[in-house]
N, C-alpha and C positions, 0 to 999 in steps of 0.2 A: 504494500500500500504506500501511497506518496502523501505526505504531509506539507500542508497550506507553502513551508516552508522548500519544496522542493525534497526534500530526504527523503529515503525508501527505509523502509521497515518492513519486517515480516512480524505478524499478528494475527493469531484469531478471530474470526468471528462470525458470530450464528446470525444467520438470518431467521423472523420470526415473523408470522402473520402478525397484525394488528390484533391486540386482545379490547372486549369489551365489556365493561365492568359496570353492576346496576344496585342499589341498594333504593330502600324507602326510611321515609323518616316521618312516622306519622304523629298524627296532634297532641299526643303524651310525651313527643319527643322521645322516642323509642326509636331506634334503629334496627333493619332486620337486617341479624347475621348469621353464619353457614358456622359450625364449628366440626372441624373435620381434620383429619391427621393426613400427612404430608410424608411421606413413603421414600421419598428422596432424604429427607433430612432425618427422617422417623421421630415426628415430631407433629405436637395437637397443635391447634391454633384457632381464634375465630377469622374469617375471610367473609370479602360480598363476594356475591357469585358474580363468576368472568368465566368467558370461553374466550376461542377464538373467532375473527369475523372473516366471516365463508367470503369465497372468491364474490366481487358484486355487489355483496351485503351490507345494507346501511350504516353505519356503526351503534348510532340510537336503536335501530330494530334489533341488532343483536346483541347489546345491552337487554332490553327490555324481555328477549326471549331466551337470554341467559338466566335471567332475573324467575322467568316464570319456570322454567325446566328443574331450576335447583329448589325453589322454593315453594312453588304450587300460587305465589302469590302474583298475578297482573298487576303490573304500576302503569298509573296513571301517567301524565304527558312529563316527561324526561328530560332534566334540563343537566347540561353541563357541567363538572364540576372541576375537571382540572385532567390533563392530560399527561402524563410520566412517560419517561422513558429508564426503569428501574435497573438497568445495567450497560448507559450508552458507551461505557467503554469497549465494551462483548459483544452485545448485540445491538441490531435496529430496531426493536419490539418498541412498540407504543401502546401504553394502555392508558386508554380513554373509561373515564369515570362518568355517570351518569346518577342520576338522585332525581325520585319524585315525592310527592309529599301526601299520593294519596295510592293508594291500592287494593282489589278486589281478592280477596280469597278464591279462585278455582279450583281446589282440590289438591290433594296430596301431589308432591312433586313427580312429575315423571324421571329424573333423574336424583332419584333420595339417599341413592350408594353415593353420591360423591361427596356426604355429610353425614354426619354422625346424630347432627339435630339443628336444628332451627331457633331460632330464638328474637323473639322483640328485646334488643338490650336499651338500658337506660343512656342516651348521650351523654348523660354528665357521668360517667361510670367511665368512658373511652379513655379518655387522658391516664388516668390510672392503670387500666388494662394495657394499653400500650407501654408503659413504664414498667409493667409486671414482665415483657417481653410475652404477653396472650394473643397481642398480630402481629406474628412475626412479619409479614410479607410488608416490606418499606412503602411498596406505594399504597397499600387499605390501609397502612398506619397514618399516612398524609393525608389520606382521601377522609376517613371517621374526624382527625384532627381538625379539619378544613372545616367538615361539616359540623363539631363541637364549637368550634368557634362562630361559624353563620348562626348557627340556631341558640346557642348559648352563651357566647360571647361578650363582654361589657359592651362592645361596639357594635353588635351582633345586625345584619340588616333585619325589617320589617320579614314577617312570617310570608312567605308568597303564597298566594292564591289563585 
């Protein structure tokens, strides 16, 4: 690989689909998370559900159908939340964060092996679980932190509707 600087280097690096990542945050200020153990590190953690986004694929839609496959729950309309890139030295993986503030119960997950259990956790709890080392994955640690601070923050914005 050649550096801005002209210099050649030899380095790894993986190429990854784009991942899409969804959680809700409803009027109790609850957040719903996945807790489920990680077979590479062998190791539990809470995570939001994320896949990856099919060749084509909207990124919001496959948030949102990440979102229903892990947890049986539909979220409402999807807004943005901040976009990582959790190891650009390695790879080019982008994962895009998604948050809604309202969602439909449909039925048991069709994908319920990729979690151990479900859970509405309290946002003002996150801060602490993050420092417990309970999300491990750096970018759901930013993405809950983000969202601890919009919805519970001393500067925190108005509740969107």
């Amino acid at each position: 690989m050649e550096l801005p600087d002209g210099k050649h280097l030899d380095h790894f690096l993986i190429r990854l689909r784009p991942v899409a990542v969804a959680t809700v945050v409803n009027e109790a200020n609850e957040v719903l998370l996945l807790w489920r153990h990680r077979f590479i590190t062998d190791s539990w953690g809470w995570e939001l559900p994320a896949g990856v986004v099919e060749d084509g694929e909207d990124v919001a839609r496959a948030a949102a159908r990440e979102l229903e496959e892990e947890t049986g729950w539909r979220p409402g309309p999807l807004r943005h939340l901040m976009t990582v890139e959790p190891s650009n030295g390695l790879s080019d993986a982008r994962h895009h964060i998604y948050w809604s503030d309202t969602a439909v119960c449909i039925g048991h997950p069709v994908d319920d092996f990729e979690s151990d259990r479900r859970e509405w956790v309290p946002l003002k709890l996150v801060p602490d679980m993050v420092a417990r080392g309970e999300v491990p994955a750096a970018n759901m640690a930013a993405a809950l932190l983000l969202l601890h601070h919009l919805r519970l923050g001393q500067d925190a914005l108005p509740h969107p509707s």
